[in-house]
C-alpha positions in Angstrom: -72.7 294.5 65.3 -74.5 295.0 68.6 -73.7 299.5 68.4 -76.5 301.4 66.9 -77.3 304.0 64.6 -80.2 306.5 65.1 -81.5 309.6 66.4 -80.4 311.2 69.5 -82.5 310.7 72.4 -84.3 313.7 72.2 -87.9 312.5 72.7 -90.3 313.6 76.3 -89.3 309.2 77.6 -85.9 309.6 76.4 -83.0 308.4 79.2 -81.4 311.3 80.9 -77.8 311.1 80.6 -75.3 310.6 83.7 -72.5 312.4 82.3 -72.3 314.9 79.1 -69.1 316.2 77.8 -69.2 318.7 74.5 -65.6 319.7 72.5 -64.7 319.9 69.1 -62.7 317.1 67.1 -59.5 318.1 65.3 -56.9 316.2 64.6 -54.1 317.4 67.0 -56.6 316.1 69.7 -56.7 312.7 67.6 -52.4 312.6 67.9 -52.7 313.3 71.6 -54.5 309.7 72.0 -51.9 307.8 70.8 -49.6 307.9 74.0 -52.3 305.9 75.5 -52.1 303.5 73.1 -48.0 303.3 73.2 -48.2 302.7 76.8 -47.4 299.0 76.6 -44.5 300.1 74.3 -43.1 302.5 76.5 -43.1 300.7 79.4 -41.6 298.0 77.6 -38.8 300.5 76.7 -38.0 302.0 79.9 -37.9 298.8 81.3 -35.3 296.9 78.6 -33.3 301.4 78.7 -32.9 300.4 82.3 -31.2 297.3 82.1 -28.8 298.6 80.3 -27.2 301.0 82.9 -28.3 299.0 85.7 -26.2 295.9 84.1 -23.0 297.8 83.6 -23.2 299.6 87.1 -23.2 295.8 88.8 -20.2 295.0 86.1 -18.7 298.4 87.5 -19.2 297.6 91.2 -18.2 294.0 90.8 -14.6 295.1 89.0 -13.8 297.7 91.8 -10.5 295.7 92.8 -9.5 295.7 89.3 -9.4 299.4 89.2 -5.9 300.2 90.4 -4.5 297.7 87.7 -6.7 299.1 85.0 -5.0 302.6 85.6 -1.4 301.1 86.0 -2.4 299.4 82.5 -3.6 302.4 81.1 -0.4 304.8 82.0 1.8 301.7 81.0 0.2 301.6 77.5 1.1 303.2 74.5 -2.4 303.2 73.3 -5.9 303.7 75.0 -8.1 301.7 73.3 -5.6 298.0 74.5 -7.2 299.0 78.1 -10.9 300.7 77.3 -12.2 298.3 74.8 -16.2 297.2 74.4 -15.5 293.8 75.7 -13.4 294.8 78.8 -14.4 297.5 80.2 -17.8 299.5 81.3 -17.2 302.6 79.2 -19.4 301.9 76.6 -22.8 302.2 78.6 -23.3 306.0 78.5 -23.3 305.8 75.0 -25.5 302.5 74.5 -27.7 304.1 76.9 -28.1 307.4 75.0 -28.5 305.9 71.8 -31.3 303.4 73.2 -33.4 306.6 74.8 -32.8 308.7 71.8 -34.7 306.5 69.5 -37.5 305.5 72.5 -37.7 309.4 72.7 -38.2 309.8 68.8 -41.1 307.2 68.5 -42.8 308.7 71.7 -42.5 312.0 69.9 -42.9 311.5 66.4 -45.4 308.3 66.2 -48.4 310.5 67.2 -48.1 313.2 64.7 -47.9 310.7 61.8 -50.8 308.8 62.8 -53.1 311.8 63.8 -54.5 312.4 60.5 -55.4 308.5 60.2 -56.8 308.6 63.7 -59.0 311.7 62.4 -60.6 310.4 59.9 -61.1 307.2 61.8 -63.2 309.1 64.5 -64.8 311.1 61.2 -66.4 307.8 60.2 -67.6 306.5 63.3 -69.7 309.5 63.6 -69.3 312.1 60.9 -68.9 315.6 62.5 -66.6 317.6 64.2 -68.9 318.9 67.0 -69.2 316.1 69.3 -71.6 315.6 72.3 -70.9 312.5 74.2 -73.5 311.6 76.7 -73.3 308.4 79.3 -76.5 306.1 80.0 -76.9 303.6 82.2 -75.9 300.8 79.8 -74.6 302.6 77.0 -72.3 305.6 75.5 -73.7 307.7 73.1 -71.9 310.0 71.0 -74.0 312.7 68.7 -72.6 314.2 65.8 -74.5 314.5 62.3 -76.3 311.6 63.6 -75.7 309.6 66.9 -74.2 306.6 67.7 -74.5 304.1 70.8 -72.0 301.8 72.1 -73.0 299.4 75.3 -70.4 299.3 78.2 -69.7 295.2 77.4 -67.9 296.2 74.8 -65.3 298.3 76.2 -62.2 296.7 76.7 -60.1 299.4 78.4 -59.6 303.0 79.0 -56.4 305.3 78.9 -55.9 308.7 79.9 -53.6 311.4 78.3 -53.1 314.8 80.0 -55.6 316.4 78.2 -58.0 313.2 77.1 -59.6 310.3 78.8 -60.2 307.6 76.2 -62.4 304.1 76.2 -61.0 302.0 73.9 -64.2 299.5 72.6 -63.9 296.4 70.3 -63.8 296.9 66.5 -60.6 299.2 67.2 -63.4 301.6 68.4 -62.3 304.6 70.6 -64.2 307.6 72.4 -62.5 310.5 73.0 -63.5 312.7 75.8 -62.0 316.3 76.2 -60.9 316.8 80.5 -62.0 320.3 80.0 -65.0 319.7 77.9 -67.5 318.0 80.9 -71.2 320.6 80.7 -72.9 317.4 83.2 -70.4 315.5 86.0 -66.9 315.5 86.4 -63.8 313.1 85.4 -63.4 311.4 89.0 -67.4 310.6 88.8 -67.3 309.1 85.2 -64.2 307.4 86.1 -65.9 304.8 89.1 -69.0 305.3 86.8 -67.1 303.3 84.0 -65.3 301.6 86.2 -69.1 300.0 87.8 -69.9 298.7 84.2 -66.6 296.8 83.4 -67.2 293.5 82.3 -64.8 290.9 83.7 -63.4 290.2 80.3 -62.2 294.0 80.3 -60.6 293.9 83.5 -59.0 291.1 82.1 -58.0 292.4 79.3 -56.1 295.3 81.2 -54.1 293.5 83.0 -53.3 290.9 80.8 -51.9 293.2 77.9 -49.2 294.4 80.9 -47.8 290.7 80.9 -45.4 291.2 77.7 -43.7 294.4 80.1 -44.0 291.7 83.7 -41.9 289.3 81.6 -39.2 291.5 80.3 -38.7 292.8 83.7 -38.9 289.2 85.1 -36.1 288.1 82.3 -34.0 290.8 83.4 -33.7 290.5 86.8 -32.8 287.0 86.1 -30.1 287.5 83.7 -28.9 290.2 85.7 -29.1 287.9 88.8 -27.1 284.9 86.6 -24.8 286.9 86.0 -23.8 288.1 89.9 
């Protein structure tokens, strides 16, 4: 365990802190961190939702000649469903594709709510208090609550941002939240290179290489899609 536990650095040699940011920790703060975390996942889901349409607007384009003798079939017929069937027609896409974003758009929604609570007691035990101070040192984070808590920079492994939050995401499913509106020392776009300075290379890794699930998919369907015409 390389993070310590002590007091806050309050003593007449203690660092002075780079960046401070004050705000209070409840647990609708705690749900807004989760899109950050669901990034991957959404990506992933806009990328497989598009495919879908995409797909069955190539199918439509490639079966414009057949259009003329689909309607002559269809007036001919004494029932709609011998012409507009799943396996021989395009007409099942809207549908598909409204399905597939309803559920993508209740998981975005609902996911966060259900996991707030877990996420605030989570942040309750790495520092027990609701007031938080979060101050940034040279080679370390330090968060103050009932008692402070330091985390050094070669342990982060990313960062996120929400439209509220801006989040570093440390091992040991460690995360620091940091309030946009709650900066007393500094300002987002300073802390932001600040961080960025003390990235080790295995976190700049890292963030790129947790993309490669979403690079694939897209990859797979552009080539099925390409197969296919």
């Amino acid at each position: 365990m390389t993070y310590h536990d002590g007091a806050s650095n309050t003593g007449p040699n203690a660092p002075c802190s780079f960046f401070t940011n004050e705000y209070t920790l409840t647990k609708e703060i705690c749900a807004q961190t989760e899109p950050s975390r669901l990034d991957i996942g959404i990506a992933f889901l806009i990328v497989a939702g598009a495919s879908i349409p995409i797909a069955y607007i190539l199918i439509f384009l490639s079966r414009l000649s057949e259009i003329p003798a689909l309607l002559h079939a269809y007036f001919s017929s004494s029932s709609s469903t011998v012409v507009f069937n799943p396996s021989g027609g395009i007409y099942a896409a809207p549908g598909i594709s409204l399905v597939f974003a309803g559920a993508a758009i209740l998981m975005i929604k609902s996911f966060p709510r259900l996991v707030g609570e877990k996420r605030f007691k989570e942040q309750l035990k790495l520092v027990p208090s609701e007031k938080r101070c979060v101050n940034f040192y040279d080679q370390y984070v330090e968060i103050k609550g009932k008692f402070s808590k330091k985390i050094p920079y070669k342990e982060l492994m990313r960062t996120g941002e929400t439209r509220n939050l801006y989040l570093l995401f440390f091992t040991e499913k460690r995360i620091v939240i940091l309030h946009k509106a709650g900066f007393c020392k500094g300002t987002l776009p300073e802390l932001k290179a600040f961080v960025r300075k003390r990235r080790t290379l295995h976190s700049k890794l890292y963030g790129l290489l947790r993309w490669l699930p979403v690079i694939f998919a897209l990859a797979l369907n552009l080539w099925l899609l390409s197969s296919e015409f």
